[in-house]
Residue, then its C-alpha position, 0 to 999 in steps of 0.5 A: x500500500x501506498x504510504x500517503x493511504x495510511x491513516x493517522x490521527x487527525x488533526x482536521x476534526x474532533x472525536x465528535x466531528x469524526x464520529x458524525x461523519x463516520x456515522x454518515x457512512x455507516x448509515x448511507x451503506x445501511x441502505x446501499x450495496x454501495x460504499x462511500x469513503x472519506x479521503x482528508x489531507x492538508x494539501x492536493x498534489x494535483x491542480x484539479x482535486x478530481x484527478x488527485x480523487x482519482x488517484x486515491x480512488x484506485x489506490x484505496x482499490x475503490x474501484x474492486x466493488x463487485x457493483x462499480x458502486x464506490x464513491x470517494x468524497x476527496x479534501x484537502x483542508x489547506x488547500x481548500x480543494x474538494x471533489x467527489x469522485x464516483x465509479x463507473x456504475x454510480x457515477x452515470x446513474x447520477x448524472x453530472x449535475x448531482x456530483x456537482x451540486x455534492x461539491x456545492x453541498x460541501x462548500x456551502x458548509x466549508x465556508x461556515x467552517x462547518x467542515x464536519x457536516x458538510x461532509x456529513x450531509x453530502x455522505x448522506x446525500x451520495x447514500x441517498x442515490x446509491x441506494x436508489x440505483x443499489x439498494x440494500x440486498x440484506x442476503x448477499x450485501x457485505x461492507x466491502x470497504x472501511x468505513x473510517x475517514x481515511x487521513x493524508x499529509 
């Protein structure tokens, strides 16, 4: 694994702010055979955050879901980049205007410095459309991925 895909402590949120939105996840997958992570750093390697998403995407193996359904909500806190970056299954489905009004979402909070539930509210918004396209099969679904906030540099 990629050392910048370990996570450590974080100095981005409070125990509170990192359990609402690991919360968030937890409760968008309850109803979703889809997975959502959350990817925080303090800085973007890239200029467009959505291609450093990408990146992130493959190395966290996003992209092995057994339905093309994973989401990747991308910041860099410093920075002040955001993205979201969906697989192929989800990301049509959606269409455009969803990912874009996602970043938005987050923004609209960021700049109250609410950062926490911007992510939280835009995790609950992804679980929304994934679990209209990809609902929940209680028989075969199983949590294919974590569901921490994963935390860079």
């Amino acid at each position: 694994m990629l050392s910048f895909l370990k996570k450590k402590p974080s100095h981005f949120f409070n125990e509170e702010e990192q359990q609402k939105v690991v919360d968030a996840i937890r409760f968008a997958e309850h109803r979703t055979s889809g997975e959502v992570r959350v990817y925080v750093e303090c800085k973007c390697r890239f200029v467009d955050p959505l291609d450093r998403a990408a990146e992130l995407f493959h190395g966290l193996q996003m992209n092995a879901t057994a339905d093309r359904n994973g989401v990747l909500v991308y910041v860099a806190m410093k920075h002040r980049q955001l993205a979201v970056f969906a697989d192929e299954g989800i990301y049509q489905k959606a269409g455009t205007e969803f990912w874009k009004k996602g970043v938005q979402t987050m923004l609209s909070h960021f700049n109250k410095e609410n950062y926490a539930e911007g992510i939280a509210q835009v995790v609950r918004e992804i679980g929304e459309v994934l679990s209209e396209h990809f609902p929940f099969n209680e028989a075969s679904d199983k949590n294919e991925l974590p569901d921490d906030i994963v935390f860079g540099k």
